[in-house]
C-alpha positions as CSV (number, residue, x, y, z in Angstrom):
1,X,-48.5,-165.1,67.4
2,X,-45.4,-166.9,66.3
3,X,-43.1,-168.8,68.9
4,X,-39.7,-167.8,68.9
5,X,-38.6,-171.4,67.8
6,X,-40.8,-170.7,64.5
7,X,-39.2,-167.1,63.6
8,X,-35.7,-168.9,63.9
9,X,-36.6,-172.1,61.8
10,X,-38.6,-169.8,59.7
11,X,-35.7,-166.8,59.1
12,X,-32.8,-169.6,58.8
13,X,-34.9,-171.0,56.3
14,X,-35.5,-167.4,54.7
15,X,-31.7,-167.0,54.7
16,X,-30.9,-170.5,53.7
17,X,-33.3,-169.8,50.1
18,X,-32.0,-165.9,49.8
19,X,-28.5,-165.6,50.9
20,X,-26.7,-167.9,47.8
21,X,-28.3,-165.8,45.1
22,X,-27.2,-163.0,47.0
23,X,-23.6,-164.0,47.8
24,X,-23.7,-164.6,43.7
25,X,-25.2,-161.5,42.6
26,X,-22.4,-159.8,44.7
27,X,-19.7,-161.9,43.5
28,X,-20.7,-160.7,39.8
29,X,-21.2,-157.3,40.6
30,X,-17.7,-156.7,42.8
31,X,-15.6,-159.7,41.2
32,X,-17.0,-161.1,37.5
33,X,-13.6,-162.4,36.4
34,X,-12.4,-163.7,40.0
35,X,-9.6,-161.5,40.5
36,X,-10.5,-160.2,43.3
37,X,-12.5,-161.9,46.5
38,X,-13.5,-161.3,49.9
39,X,-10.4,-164.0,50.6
40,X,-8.3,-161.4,48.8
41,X,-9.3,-158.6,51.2
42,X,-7.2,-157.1,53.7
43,X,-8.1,-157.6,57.2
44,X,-9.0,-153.8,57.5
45,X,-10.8,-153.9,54.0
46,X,-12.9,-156.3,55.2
47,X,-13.4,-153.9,58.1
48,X,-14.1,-151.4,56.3
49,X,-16.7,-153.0,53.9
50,X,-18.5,-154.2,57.0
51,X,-18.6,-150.7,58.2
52,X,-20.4,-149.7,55.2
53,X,-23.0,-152.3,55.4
54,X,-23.7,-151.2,58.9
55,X,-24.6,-147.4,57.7
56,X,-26.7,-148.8,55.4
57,X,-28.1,-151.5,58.0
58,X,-28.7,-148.4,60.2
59,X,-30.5,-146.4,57.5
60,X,-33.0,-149.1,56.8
61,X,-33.6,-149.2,60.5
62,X,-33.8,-145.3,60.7
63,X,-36.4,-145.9,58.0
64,X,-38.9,-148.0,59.2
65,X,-39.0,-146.8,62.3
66,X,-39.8,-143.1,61.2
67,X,-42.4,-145.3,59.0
68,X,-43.8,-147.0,62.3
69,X,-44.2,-143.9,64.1
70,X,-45.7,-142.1,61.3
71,X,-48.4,-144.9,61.1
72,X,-48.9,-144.8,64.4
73,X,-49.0,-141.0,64.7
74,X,-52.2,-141.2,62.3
75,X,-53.6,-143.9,64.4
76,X,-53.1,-142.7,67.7
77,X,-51.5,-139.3,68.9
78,X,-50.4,-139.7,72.3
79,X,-48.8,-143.7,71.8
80,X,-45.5,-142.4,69.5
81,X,-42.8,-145.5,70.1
82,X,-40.0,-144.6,72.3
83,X,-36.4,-144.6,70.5
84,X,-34.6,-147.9,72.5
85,X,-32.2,-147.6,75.1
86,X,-28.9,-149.6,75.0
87,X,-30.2,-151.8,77.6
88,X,-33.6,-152.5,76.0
């Protein structure tokens, strides 16, 4: 099992080789001339954008968990995963 020292060092490098190309691929889809920019955003625009990436954040999460408990559910019948509590 990986240490928790290795799955940092291991997903800051992940996100060190990713996030540029991703940063760029945004900036040409939203902002191809460079009239417009995340510096260029209102405070509650910015807000707002965040917001959006959260529902989409949560519908990833929504997703693979139904997938986990469906694989699980063919695996074992009587171990389905518990939603999380807050304080988990």
């Amino acid at each position: 099992m990986i240490t928790d020292p290795q799955l940092r060092d291991d997903a800051l490098e992940d996100f060190i080789r990713q996030a540029p190309a991703k940063f760029n691929k945004g900036m040409a889809e939203h902002n191809p001339d460079g009239t417009r920019g995340l510096m260029r955003m209102t405070p509650l625009q910015l807000i707002e954008c965040m917001e959006e990436e959260v529902i989409d954040q949560w519908h990833y999460v929504a997703a693979l968990r139904r997938l986990l408990i469906d694989q699980n559910s063919t695996t074992s019948k009587t171990n389905t995963p518990k939603p999380l509590a807050v304080s988990d």
